[in-house]
C-alpha positions as CSV (number, residue, x, y, z in Angstrom):
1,X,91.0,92.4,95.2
2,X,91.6,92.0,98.8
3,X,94.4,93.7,100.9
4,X,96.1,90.2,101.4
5,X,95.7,89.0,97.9
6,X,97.0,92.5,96.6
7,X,100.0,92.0,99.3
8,X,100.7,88.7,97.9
9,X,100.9,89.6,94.2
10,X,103.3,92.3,95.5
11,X,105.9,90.0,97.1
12,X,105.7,87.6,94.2
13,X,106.6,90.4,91.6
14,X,109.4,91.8,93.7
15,X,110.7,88.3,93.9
16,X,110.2,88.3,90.2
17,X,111.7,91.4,89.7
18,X,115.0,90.6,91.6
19,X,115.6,87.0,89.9
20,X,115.1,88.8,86.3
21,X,117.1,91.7,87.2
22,X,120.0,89.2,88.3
23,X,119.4,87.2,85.4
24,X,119.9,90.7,83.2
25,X,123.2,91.4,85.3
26,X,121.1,94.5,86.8
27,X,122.6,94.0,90.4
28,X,122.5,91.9,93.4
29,X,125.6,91.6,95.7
30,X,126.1,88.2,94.5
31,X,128.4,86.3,97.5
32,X,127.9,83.5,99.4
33,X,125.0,81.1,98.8
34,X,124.5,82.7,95.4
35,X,120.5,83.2,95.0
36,X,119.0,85.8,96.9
37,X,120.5,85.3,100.3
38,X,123.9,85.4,98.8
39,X,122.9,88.7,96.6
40,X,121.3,90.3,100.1
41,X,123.4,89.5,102.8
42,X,126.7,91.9,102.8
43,X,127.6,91.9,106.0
44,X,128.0,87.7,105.6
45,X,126.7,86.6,108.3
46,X,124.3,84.1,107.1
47,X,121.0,86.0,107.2
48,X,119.5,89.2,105.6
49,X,118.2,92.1,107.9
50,X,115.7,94.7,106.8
51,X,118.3,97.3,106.2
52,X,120.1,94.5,103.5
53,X,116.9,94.0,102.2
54,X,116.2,97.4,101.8
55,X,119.5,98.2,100.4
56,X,119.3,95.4,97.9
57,X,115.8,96.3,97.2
58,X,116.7,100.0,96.7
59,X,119.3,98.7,94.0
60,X,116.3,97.0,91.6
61,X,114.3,100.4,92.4
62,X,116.9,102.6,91.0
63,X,117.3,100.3,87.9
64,X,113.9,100.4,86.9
65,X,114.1,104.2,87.3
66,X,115.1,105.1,84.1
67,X,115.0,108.6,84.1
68,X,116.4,108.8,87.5
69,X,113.4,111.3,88.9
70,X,113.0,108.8,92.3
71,X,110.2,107.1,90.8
72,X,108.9,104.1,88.9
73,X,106.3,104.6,86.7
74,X,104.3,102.2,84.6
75,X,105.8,103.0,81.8
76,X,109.0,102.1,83.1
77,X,107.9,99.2,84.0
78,X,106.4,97.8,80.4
79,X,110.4,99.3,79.3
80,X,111.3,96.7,81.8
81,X,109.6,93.9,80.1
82,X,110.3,94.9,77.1
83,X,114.3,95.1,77.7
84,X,114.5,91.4,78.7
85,X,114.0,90.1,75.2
86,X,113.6,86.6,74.3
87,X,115.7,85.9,77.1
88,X,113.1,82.7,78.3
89,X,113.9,83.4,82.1
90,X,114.1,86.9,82.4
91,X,110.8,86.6,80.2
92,X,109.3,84.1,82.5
93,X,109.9,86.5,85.5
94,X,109.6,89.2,83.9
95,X,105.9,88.5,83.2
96,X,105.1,89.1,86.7
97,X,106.2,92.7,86.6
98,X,102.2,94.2,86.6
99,X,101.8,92.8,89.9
100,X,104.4,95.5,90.9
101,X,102.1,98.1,89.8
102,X,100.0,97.3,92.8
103,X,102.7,98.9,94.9
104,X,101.1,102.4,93.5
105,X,98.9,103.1,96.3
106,X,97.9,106.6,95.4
107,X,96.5,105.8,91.9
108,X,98.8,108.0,89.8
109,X,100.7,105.3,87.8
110,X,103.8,105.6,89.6
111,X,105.6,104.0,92.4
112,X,107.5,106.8,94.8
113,X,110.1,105.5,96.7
114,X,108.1,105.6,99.3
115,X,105.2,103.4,98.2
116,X,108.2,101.3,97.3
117,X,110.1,100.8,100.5
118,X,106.7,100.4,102.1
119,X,106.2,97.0,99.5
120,X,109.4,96.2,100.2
121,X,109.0,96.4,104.5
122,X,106.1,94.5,104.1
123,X,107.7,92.2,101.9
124,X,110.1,91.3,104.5
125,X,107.5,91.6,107.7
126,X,106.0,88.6,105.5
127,X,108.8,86.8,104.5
128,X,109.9,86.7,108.4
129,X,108.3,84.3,109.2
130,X,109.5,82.9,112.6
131,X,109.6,87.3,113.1
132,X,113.3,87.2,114.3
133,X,113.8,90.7,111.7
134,X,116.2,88.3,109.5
135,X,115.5,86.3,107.0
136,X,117.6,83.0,106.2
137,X,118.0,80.6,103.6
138,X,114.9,79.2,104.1
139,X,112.9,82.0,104.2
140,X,113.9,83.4,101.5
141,X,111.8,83.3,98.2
142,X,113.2,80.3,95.8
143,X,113.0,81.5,92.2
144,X,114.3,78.9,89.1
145,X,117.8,77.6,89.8
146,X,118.2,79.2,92.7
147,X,118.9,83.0,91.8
């Protein structure tokens, strides 16, 4: 799988990740806007900079570290999936979660926190489109009904 292609399935499953976890009441900032901008941006200003994202972000990592030992592993990932139920759009988004896995760069079945904020920074640098270091409304990835 290429770099870009492994980089894309990356930013889709974080997406993923944060719409189920909001859908499962697992976090989120929620505010104004609702949907991810909303969740993201705490100062209010309209937009999201990296350190919101990376805050907001931070919040879904430490919710899918069960155990609390500062990293993610597969395991606690399929727990993940497993948790949302037959809740249909937690399950839809949920179904993404492998794509996460490809965070893992060093092979061992776990992401560190530091495979994971480097996802998450690329994330952004990708989502920035017009590369002001903010993201706004439109930039922002649009998951089901706007969460």
């Amino acid at each position: 799988m290429s770099k870009m292609r492994l980089f894309s399935a990356v930013v889709i499953a974080a997406a993923a990740l944060t719409t189920a976890a909001h859908a499962q009441g697992w976090g989120g900032q929620g505010g104004r806007g609702g949907g991810m901008l909303g969740r993201y941006d705490t100062d209010k200003d309209g937009k999201v900079s990296l350190a919101e994202y990376e805050a907001g972000r931070q919040m879904m990592f430490q919710r899918l570290d069960a155990d609390g030992n500062g990293t993610v592993t597969f395991a606690e990932l399929d727990a993940a999936k497993q948790k949302a139920g037959d809740d249909p759009r937690a399950q839809m988004m949920l179904k993404r979660i492998d794509a996460l896995k490809a965070a893992d760069t060093n092979g061992d079945q776990a992401i560190s926190a530091d495979e994971y904020k480097a996802a998450v920074d690329a994330e952004f640098k990708t989502l920035d489109k017009n590369g002001d270091g903010f993201l706004t409304e439109d930039e922002m990835p649009q998951m089901g009904g706007g969460h």
